[in-house]
C-alpha positions in Angstrom: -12.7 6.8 29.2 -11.0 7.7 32.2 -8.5 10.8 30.4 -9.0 12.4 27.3 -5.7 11.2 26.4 -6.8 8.0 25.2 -9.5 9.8 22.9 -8.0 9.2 19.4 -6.6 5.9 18.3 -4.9 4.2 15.5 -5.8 0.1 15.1 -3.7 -1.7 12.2 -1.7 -4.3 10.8 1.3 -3.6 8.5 4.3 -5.5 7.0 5.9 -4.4 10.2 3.9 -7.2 12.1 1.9 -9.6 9.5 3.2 -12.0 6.8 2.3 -11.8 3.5 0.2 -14.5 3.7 -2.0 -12.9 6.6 -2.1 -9.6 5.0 -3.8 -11.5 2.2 -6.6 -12.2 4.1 -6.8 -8.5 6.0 -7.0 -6.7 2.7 -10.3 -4.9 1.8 -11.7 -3.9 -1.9 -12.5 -0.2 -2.1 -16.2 -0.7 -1.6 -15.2 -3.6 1.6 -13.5 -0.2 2.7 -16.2 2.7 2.4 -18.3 0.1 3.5 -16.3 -0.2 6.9 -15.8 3.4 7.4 -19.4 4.0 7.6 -20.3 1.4 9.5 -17.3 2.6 12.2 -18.6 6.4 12.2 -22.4 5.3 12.8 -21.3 3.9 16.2 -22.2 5.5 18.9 -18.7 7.2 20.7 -17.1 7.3 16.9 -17.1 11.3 16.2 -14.5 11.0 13.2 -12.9 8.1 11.4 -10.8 6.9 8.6 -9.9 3.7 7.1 -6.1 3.7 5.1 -5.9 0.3 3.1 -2.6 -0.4 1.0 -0.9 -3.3 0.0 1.2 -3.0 3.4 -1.3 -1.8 5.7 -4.6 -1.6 6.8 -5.1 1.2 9.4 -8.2 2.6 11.3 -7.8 6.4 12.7 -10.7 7.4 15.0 -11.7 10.0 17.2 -13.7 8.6 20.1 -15.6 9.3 23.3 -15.4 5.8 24.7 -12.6 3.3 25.4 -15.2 0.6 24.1 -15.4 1.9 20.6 -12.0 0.8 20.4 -13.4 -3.2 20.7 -16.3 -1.8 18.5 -14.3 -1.5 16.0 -12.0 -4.4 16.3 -14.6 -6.5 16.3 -16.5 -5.0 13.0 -13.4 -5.4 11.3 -13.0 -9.0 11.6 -16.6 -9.0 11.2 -15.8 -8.0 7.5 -13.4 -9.8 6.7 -14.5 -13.1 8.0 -11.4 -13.7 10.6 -10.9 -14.4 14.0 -10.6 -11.6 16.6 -8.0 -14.1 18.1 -5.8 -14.2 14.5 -6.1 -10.3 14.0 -4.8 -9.9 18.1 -2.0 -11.9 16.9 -0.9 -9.6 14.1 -2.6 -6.0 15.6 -1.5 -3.0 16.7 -2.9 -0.1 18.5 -1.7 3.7 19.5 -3.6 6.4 21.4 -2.7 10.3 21.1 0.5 11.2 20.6 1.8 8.1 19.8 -0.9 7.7 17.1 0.0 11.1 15.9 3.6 10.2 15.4 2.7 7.1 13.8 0.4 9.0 11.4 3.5 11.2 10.5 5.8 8.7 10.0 3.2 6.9 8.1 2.6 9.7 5.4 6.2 10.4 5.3 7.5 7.0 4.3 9.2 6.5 7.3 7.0 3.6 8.1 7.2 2.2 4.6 8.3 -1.3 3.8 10.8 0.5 1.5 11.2 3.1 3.7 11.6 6.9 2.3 9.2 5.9 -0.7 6.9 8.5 -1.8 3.3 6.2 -3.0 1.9 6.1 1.0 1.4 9.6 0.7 -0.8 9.8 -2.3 -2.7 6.9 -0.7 -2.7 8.5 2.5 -4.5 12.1 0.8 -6.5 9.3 -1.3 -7.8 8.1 1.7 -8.2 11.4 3.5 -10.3 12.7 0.5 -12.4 10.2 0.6 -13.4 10.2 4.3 -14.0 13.6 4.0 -16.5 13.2 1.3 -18.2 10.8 2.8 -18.3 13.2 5.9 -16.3 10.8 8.2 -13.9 13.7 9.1 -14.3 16.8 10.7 -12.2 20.0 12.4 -9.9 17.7 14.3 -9.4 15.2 11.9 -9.1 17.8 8.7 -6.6 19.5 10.7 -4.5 16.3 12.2 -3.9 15.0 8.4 -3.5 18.0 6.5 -0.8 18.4 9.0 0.6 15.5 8.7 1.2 16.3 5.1 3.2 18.9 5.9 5.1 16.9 8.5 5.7 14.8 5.8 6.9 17.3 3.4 9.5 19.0 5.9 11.1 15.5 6.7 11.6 14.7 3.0 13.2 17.8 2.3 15.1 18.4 5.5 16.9 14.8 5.1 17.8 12.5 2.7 15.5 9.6 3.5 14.1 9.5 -0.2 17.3 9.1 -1.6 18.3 5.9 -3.6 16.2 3.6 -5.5 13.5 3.0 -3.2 10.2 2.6 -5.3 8.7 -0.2 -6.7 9.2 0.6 -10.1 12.9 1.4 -9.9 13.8 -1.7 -8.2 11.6 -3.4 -10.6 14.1 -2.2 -13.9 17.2 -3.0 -11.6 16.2 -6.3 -11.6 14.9 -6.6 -15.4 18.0 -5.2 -16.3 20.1 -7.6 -14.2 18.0 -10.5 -16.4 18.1 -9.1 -19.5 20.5 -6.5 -19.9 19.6 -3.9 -22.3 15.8 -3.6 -21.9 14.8 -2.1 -25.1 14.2 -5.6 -26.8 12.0 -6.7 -24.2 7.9 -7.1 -24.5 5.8 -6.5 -21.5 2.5 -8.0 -20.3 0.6 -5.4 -17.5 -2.1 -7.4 -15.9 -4.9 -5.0 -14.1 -5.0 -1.4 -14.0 -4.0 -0.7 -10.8 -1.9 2.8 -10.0 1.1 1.0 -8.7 1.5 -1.6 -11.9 0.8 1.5 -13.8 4.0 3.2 -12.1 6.1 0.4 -13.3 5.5 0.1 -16.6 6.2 4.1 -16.3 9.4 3.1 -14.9 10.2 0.3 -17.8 9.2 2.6 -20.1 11.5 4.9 -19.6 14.5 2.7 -19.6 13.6 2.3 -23.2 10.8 -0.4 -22.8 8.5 0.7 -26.1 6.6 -3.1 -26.6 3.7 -2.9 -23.5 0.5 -4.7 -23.3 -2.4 -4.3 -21.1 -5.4 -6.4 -19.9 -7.3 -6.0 -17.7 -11.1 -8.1 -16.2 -12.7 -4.5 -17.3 -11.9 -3.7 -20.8 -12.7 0.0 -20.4 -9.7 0.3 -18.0 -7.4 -1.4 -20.0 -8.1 0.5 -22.9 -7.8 4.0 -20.8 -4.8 2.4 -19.4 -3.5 1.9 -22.8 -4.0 4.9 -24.2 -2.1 7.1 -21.1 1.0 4.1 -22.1 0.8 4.7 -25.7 0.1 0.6 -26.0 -1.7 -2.2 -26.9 -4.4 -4.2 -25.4 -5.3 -7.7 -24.5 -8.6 -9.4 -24.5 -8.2 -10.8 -20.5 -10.0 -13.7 -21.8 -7.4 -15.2 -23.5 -4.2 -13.2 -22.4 -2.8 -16.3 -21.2 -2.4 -17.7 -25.0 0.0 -15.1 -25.4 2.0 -15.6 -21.9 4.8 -17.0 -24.2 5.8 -13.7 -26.2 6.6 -12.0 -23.0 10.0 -11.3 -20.9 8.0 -9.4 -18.2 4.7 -10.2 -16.6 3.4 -7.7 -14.1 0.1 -8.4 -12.2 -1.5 -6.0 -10.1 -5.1 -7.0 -10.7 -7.8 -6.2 -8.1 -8.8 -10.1 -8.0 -9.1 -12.5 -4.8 -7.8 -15.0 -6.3 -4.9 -16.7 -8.4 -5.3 -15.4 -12.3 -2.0 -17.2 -13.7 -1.2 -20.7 -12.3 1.6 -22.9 -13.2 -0.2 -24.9 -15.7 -0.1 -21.8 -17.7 2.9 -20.6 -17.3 4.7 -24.2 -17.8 3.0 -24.4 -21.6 4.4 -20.8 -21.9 8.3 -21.5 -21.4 7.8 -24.5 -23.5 7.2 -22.4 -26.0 10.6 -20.1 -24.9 12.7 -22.4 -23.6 16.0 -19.9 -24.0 14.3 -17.1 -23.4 13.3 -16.1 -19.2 10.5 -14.9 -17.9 10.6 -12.4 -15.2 7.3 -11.7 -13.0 6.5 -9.1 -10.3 3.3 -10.1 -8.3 2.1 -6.7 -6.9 -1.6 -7.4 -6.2 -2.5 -8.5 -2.7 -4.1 -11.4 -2.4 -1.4 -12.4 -4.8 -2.5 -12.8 -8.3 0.4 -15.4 -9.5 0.7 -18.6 -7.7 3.8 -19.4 -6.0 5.0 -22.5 -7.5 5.6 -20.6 -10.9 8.9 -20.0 -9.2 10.3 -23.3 -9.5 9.7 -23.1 -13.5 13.1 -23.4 -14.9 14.5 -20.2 -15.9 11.2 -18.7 -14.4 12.1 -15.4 -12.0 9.1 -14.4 -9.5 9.3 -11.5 -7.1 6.5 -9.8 -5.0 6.6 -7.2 -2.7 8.1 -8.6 0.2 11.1 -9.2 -2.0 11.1 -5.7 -3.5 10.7 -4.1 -0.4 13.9 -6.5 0.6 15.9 -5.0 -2.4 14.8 -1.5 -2.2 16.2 -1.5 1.6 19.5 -3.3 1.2 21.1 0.1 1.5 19.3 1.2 4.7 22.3 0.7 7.0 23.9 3.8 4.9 20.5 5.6 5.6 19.9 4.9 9.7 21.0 8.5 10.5 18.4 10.1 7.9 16.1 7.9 9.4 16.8 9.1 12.8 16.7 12.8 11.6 13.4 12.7 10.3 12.0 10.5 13.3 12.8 13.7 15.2 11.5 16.5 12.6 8.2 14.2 12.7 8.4 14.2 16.3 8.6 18.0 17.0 6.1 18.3 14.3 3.7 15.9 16.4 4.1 17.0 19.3 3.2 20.6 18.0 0.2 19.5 16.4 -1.0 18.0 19.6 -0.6 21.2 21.5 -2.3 23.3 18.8 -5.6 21.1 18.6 -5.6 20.7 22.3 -5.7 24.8 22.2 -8.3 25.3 20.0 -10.7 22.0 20.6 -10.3 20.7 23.6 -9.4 16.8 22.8 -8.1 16.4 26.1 -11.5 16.8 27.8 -13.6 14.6 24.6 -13.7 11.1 27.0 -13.2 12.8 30.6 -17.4 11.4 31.5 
């Protein structure tokens, strides 16, 4: 490397930059993902490492001692995947230093969010962290650049007003159920997977008076755990889509590669309900509902581009909150940076 500058690095893809059609094919499964992380912090010139993968965003955070690592990894990435280094350069992004250190703050603080000011990154983020630092992909610098930023994040949420307003998943999700149906108490839900953020909204249904929840899921242990924290019922994911038609709201946010409710399906469903609609929030990526459902008559599909479309329709109001916290995170970078290059030296990690 010729400055130590350009010693740690951020390489990603969000929402920012990639459709949701290409994110499809970036995402990892958790294993795909500790898999990747350990192969990126046995190369030689990786000293610390961490992999974030979300729904929006697949990030790489490293801490290198040559500018080749950064190809390195790049290329072991696609590698996994099974993509072209030419269609990841179309959709890619990279920072080094500073600038990744920013982005790292603005990332954990939602301020980088596709509903920006939402709160879920940053339990993914410490997910993540926790994780990489189990497996002994961290160290001092990188212990002490995201516990940081978790405090960055803290002091811009609670110095502005960037988390105001109905900007999660799950609130936007009963705006819209309630625009559909009106009074929600009447309605019968169907949670597909077990995933954290499907588990969120049914929370937030729930609590709008939503009492008649059902959950399946391809693992029947994790439905039934699922269950029981809901105070539901479960589904044999066998044959959940016999029952498609006794449901106003369909949720899927199941850890599956492929389509798990087609058209066909759904079609012999709303037969069944012609008068009554059916309202369905794809929040698994890959998408598990296929997109044609849509055009089913009285048939409502949303996924989390259109959320994230909803939850921001107010951000105009918000730009100034947005700009507040852009400089708290700023400050807070830039005294982070100073601090480690103190007490460990970054500057001088790629200076051979």
């Amino acid at each position: 490397m010729q400055s130590g500058l350009e010693s740690l690095f951020v390489l990603g893809t969000s929402h920012h930059t990639t459709p949701l059609d290409v994110r499809e094919r970036f995402a990892l499964t958790v294993d795909q993902t500790n898999d990747l992380q350990a192969q990126i912090h046995a190369q030689e010139g990786v000293r610390e490492c961490l992999v974030l993968n979300t729904c929006n965003r697949l990030e790489i955070y490293c801490l290198v001692t040559s500018s080749s690592s950064l190809e390195i990894v790049r290329t072991l990435l696609c590698k996994a995947q099974g993509i072209s280094e030419l269609l990841f350069e179309q959709h890619a992004y990279n920072y080094t230093n500073l600038d990744a250190l920013q982005h790292l703050l603005e990332v954990s603080s939602g301020l980088d969010s596709q509903m920006i000011g939402e709160t879920e990154i940053l339990g993914q983020l410490k997910q993540s962290f926790a994780s990489a630092r189990k497996d002994q992909c961290t160290g001092k610098i990188f212990n002490r650049l995201f516990e940081k930023s978790f405090q960055a994040a803290k002091a811009a949420r609670s110095k502005t007003n960037i988390s105001r307003g109905q900007i999660s998943i799950g609130n936007v999700t009963v705006n819209l159920a309630s625009r559909i149906f009106g009074q929600l108490n009447q309605c019968r839900v169907l949670l597909i997977g077990s995933g954290e953020v499907g588990e969120k909204t049914a929370l937030a249904l729930k609590s709008r008076g939503v009492d008649d929840i059902s959950v399946c899921s391809r693992t029947l242990e994790n439905a039934q755990k699922l269950a029981n924290s809901l105070g539901c019922a479960t589904i044999n994911f066998e044959d959940y889509t016999s029952h498609l038609e006794y449901f106003d709201i369909i949720i899927c946010s199941a850890a599956s590669p492929k389509i798990i409710l087609n058209k066909t399906a759904l079609h012999s469903a709303m037969n069944q309900r012609p008068e009554r609609p059916c309202f369905l929030i794809d929040l698994a990526l890959p998408r598990n509902i296929d997109s044609t459902v849509d055009s089913l008559e009285n048939t409502y599909l949303y996924n989390l581009d259109d959320l994230s479309i909803i939850a921001n329709e107010n951000l105009c109001a918000r730009k100034n909150e947005i700009h507040k916290a852009r400089e708290i995170l700023r400050k807070h970078a830039w005294s982070i940076w100073l601090q480690i290059r103190r007490s460990e030296q970054i500057l001088s990690v790629g200076d051979s």
